[in-house]
N, C-alpha and C positions, 0 to 999 in steps of 0.2 A: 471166852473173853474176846472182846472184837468184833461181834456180830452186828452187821447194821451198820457197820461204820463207811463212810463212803469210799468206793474204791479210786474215786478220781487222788485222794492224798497218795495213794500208793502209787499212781502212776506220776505225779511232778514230782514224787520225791525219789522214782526212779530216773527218772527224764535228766533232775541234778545232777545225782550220781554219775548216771553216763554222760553228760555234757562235759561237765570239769573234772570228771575222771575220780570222785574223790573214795573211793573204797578202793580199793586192791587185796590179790590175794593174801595174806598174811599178814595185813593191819592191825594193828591193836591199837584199839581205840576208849578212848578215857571220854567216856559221858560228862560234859559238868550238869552238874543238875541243881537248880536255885531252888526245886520247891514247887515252881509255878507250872503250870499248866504249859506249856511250849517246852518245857526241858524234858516233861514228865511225860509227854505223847512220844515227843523225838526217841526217848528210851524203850515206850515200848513196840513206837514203828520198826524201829531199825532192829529192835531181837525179835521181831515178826518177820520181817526182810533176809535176815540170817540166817533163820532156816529153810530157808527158800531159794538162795542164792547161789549164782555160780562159781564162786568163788568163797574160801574160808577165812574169816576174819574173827579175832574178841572183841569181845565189850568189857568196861569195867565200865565205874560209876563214882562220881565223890561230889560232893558238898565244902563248898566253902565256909563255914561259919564263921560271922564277924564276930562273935564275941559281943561283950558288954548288954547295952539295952537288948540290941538284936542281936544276941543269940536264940537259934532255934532250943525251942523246948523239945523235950525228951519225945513225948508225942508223937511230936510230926516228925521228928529223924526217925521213932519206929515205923510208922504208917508208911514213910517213903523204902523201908529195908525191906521189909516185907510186900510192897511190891514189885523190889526188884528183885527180890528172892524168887516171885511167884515167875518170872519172867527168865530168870536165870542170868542176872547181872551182878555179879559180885559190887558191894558198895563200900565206899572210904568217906570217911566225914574228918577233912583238916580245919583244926582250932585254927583262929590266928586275932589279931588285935584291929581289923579294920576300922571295928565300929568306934572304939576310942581313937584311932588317929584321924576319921574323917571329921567326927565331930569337933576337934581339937580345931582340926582345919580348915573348918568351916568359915566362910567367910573370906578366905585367900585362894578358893578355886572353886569351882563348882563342885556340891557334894557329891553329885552322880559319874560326873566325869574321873574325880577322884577314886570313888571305891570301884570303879566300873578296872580302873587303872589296878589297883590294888589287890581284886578278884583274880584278875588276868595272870599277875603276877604267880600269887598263889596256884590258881592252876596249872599255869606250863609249869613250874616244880613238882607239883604234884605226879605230872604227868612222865619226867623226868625218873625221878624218885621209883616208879610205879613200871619202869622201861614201856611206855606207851609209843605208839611212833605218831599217833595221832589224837587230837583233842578236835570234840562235835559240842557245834554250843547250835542252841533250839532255835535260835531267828528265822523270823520267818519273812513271807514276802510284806507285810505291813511292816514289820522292821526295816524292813529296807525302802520303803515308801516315805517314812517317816525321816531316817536320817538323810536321805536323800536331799529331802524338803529342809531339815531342819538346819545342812549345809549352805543350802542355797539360801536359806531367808535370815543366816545369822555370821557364815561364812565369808559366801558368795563365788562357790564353788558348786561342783557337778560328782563330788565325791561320795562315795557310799562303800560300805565294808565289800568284800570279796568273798565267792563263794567259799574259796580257798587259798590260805595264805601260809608260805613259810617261813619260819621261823628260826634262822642261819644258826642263830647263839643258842637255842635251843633243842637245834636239830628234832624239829617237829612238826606236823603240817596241822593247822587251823581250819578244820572245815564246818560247814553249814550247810546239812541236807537237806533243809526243809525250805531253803530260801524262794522257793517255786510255790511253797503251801500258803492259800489264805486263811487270814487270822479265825474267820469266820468259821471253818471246817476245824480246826484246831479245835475251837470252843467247845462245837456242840460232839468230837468223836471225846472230848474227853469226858463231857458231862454224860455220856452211854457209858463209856469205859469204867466211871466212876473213879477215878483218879485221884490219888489223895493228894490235892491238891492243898497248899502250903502259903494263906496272906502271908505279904512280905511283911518283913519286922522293921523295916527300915521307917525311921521315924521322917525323913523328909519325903517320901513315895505321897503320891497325887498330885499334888501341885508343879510341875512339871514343864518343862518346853515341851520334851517328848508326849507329855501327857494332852497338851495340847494341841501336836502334831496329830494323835491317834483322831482326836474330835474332830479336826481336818479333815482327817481321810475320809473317819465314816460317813460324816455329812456330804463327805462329796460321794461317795460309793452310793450314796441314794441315788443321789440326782443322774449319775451317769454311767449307765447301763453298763457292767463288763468294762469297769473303771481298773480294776485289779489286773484282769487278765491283760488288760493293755499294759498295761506298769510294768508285769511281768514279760511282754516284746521288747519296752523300754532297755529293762537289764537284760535283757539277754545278747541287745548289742553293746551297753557299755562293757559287759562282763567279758566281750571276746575276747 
């Protein structure tokens, strides 16, 4: 499993690592995993990274499920268990009521900003709960292109998430190892890897700021050569 896959992800997603320091010996580390293809690469980089590494760390693994309309089917929670079984990532799947309170709320905030709010929640307990010292969420460097932009053209700020963030009430650090990887390698190691990847069930996904951000990028990533890799010098100074 893995063959073929480019070796460039392994090296920005080691380069992360050692920049912002975010792995240390005796980590334990709580995967969140949505289902999608960026959560689902991130899981099996990093238990490919682990055994290979100088230093000894766990993984676990868990799922949010919103419940109501979007609850994941049985399906796709086994498709995703068994290949983190295959991988050797213990997995947890937390119920909770997202999908009926966004929906309620719809209308008095943005629905993405909301359950993105609500998710979060869920998982630093989870990880709590589960004595994790650290949670890996799958963003990647378009993620970070995108909010970037979507601060700037809706904010009017220069703000964007952090490779690595702590979390004082929770005593737990937030990290993103993949923030170095393009969306574009993402795609095509997972569609090798065969990945059981998981459509979102969320009934407001497409229509989007964010989704409109992405069409941004890639139209510009034609036109200008090694548009990514720049982006990526970008943060690497605001990230100092």
């Amino acid at each position: 499993m893995g063959k073929g896959i480019n070796r460039r992800i392994f090296g920005v997603i080691g380069s992360a690592i050692s920049d912002y320091e975010l792995i240390q010996d005796g980590d334990r580390i709580l995967l969140g995993i949505s289902g999608g293809k960026d959560s689902l690469f991130m899981a099996w980089a990093l238990a490919d990274i682990r055994r290979r590494a100088p230093v000894e760390f766990s993984l676990e693994a868990v799922t949010i499920d919103p419940g109501g309309p979007w609850k994941f089917d049985e399906v796709a929670i086994d498709s995703i268990h068994r290949f983190l079984s295959v991988i050797g990532v213990p997995y947890h799947v937390v119920t909770s009521n997202i999908a009926r309170v966004v929906i309620r709320g719809h209308g008095r905030k943005t629905p993405c900003s909301l359950c993105a709010n609500l998710r979060r929640g869920y998982l630093h307990q989870a990880a709590n709960d589960l004595g994790m010292s650290k949670v890996a969420l799958g963003h990647h460097l378009d993620d970070a292109i995108e909010t970037l932009l979507l601060n700037m053209f809706y904010q009017g700020n220069l703000r964007c998430f952090q490779p690595k963030t702590y979390l004082s009430r929770r005593n737990i650090e937030v990290i993103r190892p993949m923030v170095y990887v393009e969306e574009p390698w993402i795609a095509k190691a997972s569609s090798k890897l065969g990945l059981p990847v998981t459509p979102p069930t969320c009934g407001f996904s497409g229509n989007t700021s964010r989704q409109h951000m992405k069409g941004l990028v890639s139209g510009l990533s034609e036109n200008i050569p090694g548009l990514r890799r720049q982006m990526r010098n970008v943060f690497k100074s605001l990230w100092r």
